[in-house]
C-alpha positions in Angstrom: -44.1 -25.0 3.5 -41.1 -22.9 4.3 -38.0 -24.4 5.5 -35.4 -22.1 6.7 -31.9 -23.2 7.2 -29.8 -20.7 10.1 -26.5 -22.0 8.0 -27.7 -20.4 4.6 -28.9 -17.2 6.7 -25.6 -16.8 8.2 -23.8 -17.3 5.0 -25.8 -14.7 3.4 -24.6 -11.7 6.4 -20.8 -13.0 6.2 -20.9 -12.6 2.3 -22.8 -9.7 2.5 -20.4 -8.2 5.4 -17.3 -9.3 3.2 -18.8 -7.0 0.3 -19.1 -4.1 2.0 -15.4 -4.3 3.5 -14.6 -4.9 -0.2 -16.1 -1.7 -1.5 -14.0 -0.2 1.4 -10.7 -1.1 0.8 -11.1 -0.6 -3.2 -11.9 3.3 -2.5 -9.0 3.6 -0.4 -7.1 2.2 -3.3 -8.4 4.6 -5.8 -6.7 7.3 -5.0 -3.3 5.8 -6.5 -3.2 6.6 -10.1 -2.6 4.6 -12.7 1.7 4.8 -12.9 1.7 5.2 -9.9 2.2 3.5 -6.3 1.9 3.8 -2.3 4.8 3.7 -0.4 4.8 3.7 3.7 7.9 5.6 4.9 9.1 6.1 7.9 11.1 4.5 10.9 8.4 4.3 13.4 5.5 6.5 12.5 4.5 5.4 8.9 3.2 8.2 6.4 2.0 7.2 3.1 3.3 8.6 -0.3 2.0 8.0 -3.8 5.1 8.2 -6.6 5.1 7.9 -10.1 6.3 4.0 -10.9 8.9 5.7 -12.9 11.1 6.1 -9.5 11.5 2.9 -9.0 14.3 2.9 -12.2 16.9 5.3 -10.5 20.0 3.8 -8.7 19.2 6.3 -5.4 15.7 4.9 -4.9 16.9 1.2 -5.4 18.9 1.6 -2.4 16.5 2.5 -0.8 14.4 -0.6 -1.9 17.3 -2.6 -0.9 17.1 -1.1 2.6 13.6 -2.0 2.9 14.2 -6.0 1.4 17.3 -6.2 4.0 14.8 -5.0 6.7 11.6 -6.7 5.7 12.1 -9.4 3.2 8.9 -10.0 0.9 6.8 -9.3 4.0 6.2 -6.2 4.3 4.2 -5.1 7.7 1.8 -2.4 6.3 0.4 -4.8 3.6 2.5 -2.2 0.7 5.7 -1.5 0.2 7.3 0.3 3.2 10.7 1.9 2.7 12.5 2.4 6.6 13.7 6.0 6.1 13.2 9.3 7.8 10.3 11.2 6.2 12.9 13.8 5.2 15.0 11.9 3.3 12.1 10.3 1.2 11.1 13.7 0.3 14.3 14.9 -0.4 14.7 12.1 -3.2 11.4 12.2 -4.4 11.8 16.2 -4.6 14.8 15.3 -6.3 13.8 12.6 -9.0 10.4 14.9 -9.4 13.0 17.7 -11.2 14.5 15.3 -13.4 11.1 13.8 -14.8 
């Protein structure tokens, strides 16, 4: 004598669902590597850059960081850290800390 129970059934798809979006988001997270981090940039249209962790100690990029904490505190709207810059300016730093590495 079965008994089935439509709770434990339904438990079973909602863990099983929460796995698979699990699995999702940690491949879209390995594409950083290891030293390194995402950034969103951008005023309205956000792009996504990986830089080396090591950026994060120059003076020029910590302004920028400050920027970003006057705008958005601790909560940050894309889930990462978003800096509001132009695109250009991002890559102009970045272009320029990358020659000093």
């Amino acid at each position: 004598m079965a008994i089935r129970l439509p709770g434990v059934i339904n438990a079973k798809y909602i863990l099983r669902r929460s796995n698979s979006f699990a699995k999702r988001a940690a491949s879209a997270f390995m594409d950083v590597p290891k030293g390194h981090l995402a950034i969103y940039v951008g005023e309205s249209q956000k792009k996504r850059f990986v830089v080396p962790v090591s950026f994060l100690n120059h003076s020029s990029f910590q302004e920028l960081l400050g920027k970003a904490e006057e705008e958005f505190g601790f909560d940050h709207p894309m889930g990462g850290l978003t800096i509001p810059c132009s695109e250009d300016i991002f890559i102009h730093l970045t272009s320029r800390l990358h020659e000093l590495l």
